[in-house]
N, C-alpha and C positions, 0 to 999 in steps of 0.2 A: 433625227429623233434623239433626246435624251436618253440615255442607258444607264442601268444600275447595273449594282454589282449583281453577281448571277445568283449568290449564294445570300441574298439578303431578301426579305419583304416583312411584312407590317405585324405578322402573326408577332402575339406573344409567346405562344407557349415553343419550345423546342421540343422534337423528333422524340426528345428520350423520354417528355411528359406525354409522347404519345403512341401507342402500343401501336394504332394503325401505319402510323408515321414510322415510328420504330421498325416495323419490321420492313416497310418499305425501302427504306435506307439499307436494309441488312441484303434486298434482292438488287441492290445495286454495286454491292462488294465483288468481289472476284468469284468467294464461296458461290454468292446469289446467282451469278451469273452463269456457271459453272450447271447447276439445280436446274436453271430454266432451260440451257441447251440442251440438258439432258430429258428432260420432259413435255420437249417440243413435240414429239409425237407418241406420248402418252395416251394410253385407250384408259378416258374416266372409269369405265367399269374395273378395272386393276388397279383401281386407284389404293385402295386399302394396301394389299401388297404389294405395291410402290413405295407407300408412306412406310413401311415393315422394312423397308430394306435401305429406302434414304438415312430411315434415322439410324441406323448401327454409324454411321459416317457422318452426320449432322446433326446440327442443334434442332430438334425439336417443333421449336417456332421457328427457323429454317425451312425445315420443308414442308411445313403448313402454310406459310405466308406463299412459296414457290408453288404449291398443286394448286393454290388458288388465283394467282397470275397464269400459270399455265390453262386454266379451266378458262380464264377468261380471254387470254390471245385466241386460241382456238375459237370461242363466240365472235370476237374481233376479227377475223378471217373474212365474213361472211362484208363486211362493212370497211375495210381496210386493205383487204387483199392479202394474203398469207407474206409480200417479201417485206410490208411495211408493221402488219400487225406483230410479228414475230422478233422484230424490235424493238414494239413498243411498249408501254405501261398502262395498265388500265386498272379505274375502280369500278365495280358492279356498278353504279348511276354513270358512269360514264360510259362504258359498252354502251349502255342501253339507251341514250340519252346525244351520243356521237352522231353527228353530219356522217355521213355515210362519202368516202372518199368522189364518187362520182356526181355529187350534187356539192359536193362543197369547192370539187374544181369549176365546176362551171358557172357557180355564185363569184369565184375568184377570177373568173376569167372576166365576165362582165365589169367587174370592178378595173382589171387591169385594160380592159379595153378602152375605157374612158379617162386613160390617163393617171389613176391612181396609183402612188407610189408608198404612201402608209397607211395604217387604218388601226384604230384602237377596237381592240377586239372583245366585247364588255360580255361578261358570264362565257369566259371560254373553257369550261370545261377541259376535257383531258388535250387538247388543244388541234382537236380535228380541221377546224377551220383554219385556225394562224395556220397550219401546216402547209393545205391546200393556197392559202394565201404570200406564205413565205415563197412558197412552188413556182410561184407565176410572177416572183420578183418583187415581191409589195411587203416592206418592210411593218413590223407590227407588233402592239401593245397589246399583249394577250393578258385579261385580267381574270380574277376569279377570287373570289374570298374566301372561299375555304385552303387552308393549307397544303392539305396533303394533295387535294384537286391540283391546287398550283406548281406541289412540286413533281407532283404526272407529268404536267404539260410541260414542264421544263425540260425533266428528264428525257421527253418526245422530243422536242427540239432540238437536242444535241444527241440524241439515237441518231437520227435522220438528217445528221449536217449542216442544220439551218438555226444553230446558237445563234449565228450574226444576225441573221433578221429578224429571230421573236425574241424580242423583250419578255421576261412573266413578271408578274405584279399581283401579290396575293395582296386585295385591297376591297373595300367595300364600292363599286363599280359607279356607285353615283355620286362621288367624292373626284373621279376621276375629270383629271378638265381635259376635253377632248379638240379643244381649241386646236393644237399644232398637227393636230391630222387631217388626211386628205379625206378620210371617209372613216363613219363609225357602222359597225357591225355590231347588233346585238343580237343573244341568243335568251331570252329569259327561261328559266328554271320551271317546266312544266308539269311537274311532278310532284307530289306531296308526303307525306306519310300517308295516307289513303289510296296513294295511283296516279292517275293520270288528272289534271287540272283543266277545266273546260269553259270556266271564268277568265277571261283574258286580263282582269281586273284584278283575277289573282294569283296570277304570274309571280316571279320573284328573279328580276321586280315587275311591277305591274307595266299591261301593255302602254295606258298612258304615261307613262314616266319614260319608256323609252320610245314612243312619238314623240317625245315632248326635243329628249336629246336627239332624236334621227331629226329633228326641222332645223337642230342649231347648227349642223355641220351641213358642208358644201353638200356631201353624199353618203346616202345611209341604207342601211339594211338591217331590215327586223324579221330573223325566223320565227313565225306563229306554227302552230296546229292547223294542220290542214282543213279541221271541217269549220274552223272558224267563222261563225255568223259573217254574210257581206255590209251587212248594215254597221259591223261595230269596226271597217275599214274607210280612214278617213279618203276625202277626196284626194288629200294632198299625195298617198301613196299609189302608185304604181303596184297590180296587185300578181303575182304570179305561182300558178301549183307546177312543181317540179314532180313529175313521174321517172321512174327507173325499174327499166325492164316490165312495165306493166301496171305496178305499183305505185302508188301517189303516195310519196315520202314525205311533204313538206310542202308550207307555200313561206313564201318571201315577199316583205311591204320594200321597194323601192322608194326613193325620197332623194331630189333634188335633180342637178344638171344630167341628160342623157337620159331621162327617164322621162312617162308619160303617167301623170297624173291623171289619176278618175279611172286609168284603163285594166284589163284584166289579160293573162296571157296564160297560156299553159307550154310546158315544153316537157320534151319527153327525151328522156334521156337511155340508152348510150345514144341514140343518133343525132339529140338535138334538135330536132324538127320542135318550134315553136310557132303558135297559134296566136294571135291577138285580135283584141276589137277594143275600139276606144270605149265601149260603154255595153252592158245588155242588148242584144236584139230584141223587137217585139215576139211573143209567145208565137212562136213554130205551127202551122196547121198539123193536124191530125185527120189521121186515114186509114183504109184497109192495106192491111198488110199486102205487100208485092214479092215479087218473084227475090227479093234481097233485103238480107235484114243488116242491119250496121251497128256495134255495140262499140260509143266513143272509149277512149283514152277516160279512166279514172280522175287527170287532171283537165281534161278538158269537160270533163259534169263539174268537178269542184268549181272551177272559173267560170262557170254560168255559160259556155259556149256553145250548148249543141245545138243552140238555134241558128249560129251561123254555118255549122255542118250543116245542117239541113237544107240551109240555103244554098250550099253550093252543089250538094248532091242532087238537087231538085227533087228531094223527096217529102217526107212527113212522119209527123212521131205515131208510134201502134196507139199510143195511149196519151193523153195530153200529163200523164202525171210520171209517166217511163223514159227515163231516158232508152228508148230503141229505136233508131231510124230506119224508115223501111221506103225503098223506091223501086221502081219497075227495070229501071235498067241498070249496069252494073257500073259503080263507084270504088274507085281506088284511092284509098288516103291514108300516109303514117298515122291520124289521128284517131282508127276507125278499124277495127279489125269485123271484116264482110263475111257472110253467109249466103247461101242459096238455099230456098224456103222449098220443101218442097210437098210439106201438108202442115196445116192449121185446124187444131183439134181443139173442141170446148174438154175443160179440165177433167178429167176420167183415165184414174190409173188402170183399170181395168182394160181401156180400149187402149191406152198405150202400150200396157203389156204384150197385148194381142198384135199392135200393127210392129216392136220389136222382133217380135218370134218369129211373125210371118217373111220376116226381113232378114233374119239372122242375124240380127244387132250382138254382139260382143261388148265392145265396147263403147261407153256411152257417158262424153262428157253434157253435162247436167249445169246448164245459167239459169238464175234467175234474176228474177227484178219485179217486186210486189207481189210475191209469193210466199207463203209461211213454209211452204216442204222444202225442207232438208234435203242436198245434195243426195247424202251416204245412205238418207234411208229411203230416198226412190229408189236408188241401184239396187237397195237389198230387194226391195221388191220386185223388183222387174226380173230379177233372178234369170242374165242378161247368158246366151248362148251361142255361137256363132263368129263364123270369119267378120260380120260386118263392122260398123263405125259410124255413127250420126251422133248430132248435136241436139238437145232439145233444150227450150224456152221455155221458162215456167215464169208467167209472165198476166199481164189485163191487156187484151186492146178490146176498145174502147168503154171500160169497165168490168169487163166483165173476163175471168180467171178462161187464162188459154194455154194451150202449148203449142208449142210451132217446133216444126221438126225438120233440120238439115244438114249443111254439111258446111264448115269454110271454105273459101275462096281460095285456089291458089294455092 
């Protein structure tokens, strides 16, 4: 791969035309660095008299640029891991905006499973992914065109030892010729000055512009929004929702060698257990609920697949418009965390309160799915007492508003 120099890229303006840049630079000096280890375990709330006692001993904008790195390693913690975030540099759109360390290793490992030894890394932000993708030996052209963004992810790369393998390039991403790499990675900017962007048309840059570049490289990857329309994903990609810990983070368009076109897959991550099917199953039967209810993986509803849970659990949905699967007999699967049913009640807070008490319910976690009540303000009502523990379903089968009341599996 061609290399520049570390300390060059395409902005015009320099650091000193710019206060955010500016002081960025100043948390990279000795002072800066000095400010940050000392604030590593800073309680925000003492913030103020922190800042009262920094400044007798610092500039000013010193240790204002420093409690607001520090404010955001500690949010970085959560997405990073404390021995990586506490190295690193972060802008408030970039915390929030970052691959989260355990979905970007495992986007990086499939790439290096299939032979991949470079990848231009296009809208790399504060450079979460090169990172993960440096990690796994895959040398890489980390771009981004905003400046200060670029010189994050720089500054990241040589926190964490891996100068030699990310490249940064503050460049406008679709200028970039991505010809001499083994595979192109994009992230586009899903964000706007209003929040969050749900036109994929209005990405930046737009999702067809980088379909356009994932078809021209051998092998590519496009992180979207997870609740992204199926219809607005072409055939040609490979469709996958990564979950972590429970939560559906992200999904990713695959494109080209090693991948399966047209199909859809969920994985669930820390364990990795992944789910696929070349195409939609037809729509699941629906039926009365049984002795075991099943509530999928959040990336396996986004990938359209709990018709093939159902298939294999040999059960059926409570409600054809719910994702709940309910069978007679008992089903074990990563993709599916199980219950045992042990009364089904038409919707009446009154008669739930009543079979609670009678129960000595205490505690009482609260799912639903097609139901407008609020978690926090059934508990308040139920106005819960007791050694006991059950689960309830605020839920439709078959139409019509239920609750279903029991316990997990196991």
């Amino acid at each position: 791969m061609d290399r520049v120099n570390a300390t060059t890229h395409s902005a015009s303006a320099s650091s000193a035309d710019d206060p955010a840049r500016a002081a960025f630079a100043a948390l990279r000096t000795p002072e800066g660095g000095q400010l940050l280890a000392e604030l590593r375990d800073h309680d925000p709330a003492d913030e103020l008299a922190t800042a009262t006692r920094l400044r007798r001993a610092h500039p000013a904008e010193l240790v204002s640029a420093a409690l607001g790195q520090a404010r955001l390693r500690q949010r970085a913690v959560a997405k990073f891991g404390a021995e990586d975030a506490y190295r690193m540099y972060f802008t408030p759109n970039g915390v929030e905006q970052a691959t989260r360390t355990s979905v970007a290793a495992h986007r990086a490992a499939r790439f290096a499973g299939l032979g991949v030894r470079s990848v231009a890394d296009l809208c790399c932000g504060i450079g979460g992914d090169a990172i993960a993708l440096a990690r796994a030996g895959i040398s890489v052209l980390a771009v981004d065109r905003d400046p200060l963004t670029a010189e994050v992810a720089r500054a990241n790369a040589e926190a964490l030892g891996l100068g030699e393998l990310i490249e940064v390039r503050c460049a406008d991403v679709t200028e970039i010729d991505t010809a001499p790499y083994d595979a192109v990675f994009v992230d586009p900017a899903r964000r706007g000055g209003r929040g969050r962007i749900f036109d994929p048309e209005a990405y930046s840059p737009p999702l067809s512009w980088a379909t356009a570049a994932a078809l021209k490289a051998p092998r590519a990857a496009l992180k979207i929004a997870p609740g992204i329309p199926h219809e607005a994903i072409g055939p040609e990609a490979e469709a996958e929702w990564i979950s972590d810990g429970g939560d559906v983070k992200e999904a990713v368009l695959w494109y080209g060698e090693g991948f399966a076109p047209g199909s859809f897959r969920a994985t669930l991550l820390p364990s990795g257990a992944t789910l696929s099917a070349p195409a939609p199953l037809p729509a699941p039967p629906v039926g009365p609920v049984g002795r075991y209810l099943y509530e999928p993986d959040g990336a396996v509803i986004r990938a359209h697949l709990v018709a093939d849970l159902v298939e294999r659990c040999g059960g059926r949905l409570v409600d054809e418009t719910i994702a709940y699967i309910t069978s007679d007999e008992p089903y074990s699967s990563p993709y599916v965390a199980g219950y045992a049913i042990t009364d089904e009640l038409p919707f009446n807070m009154k008669r739930l309160k009543a079979l609670l008490r009678e129960r000595q319910i205490g505690v009482l976690t609260v799912k639903k799915r097609g139901s407008a009540v609020e978690p926090e303000e059934l508990r308040r009502r139920m106005k819960l007492s007791g050694p006991g523990s059950a689960t309830v379903f605020l839920t439709r089968v078959a139409g019509a508003p239920t609750m279903l009341i029991g316990h997990p599996l196991g």
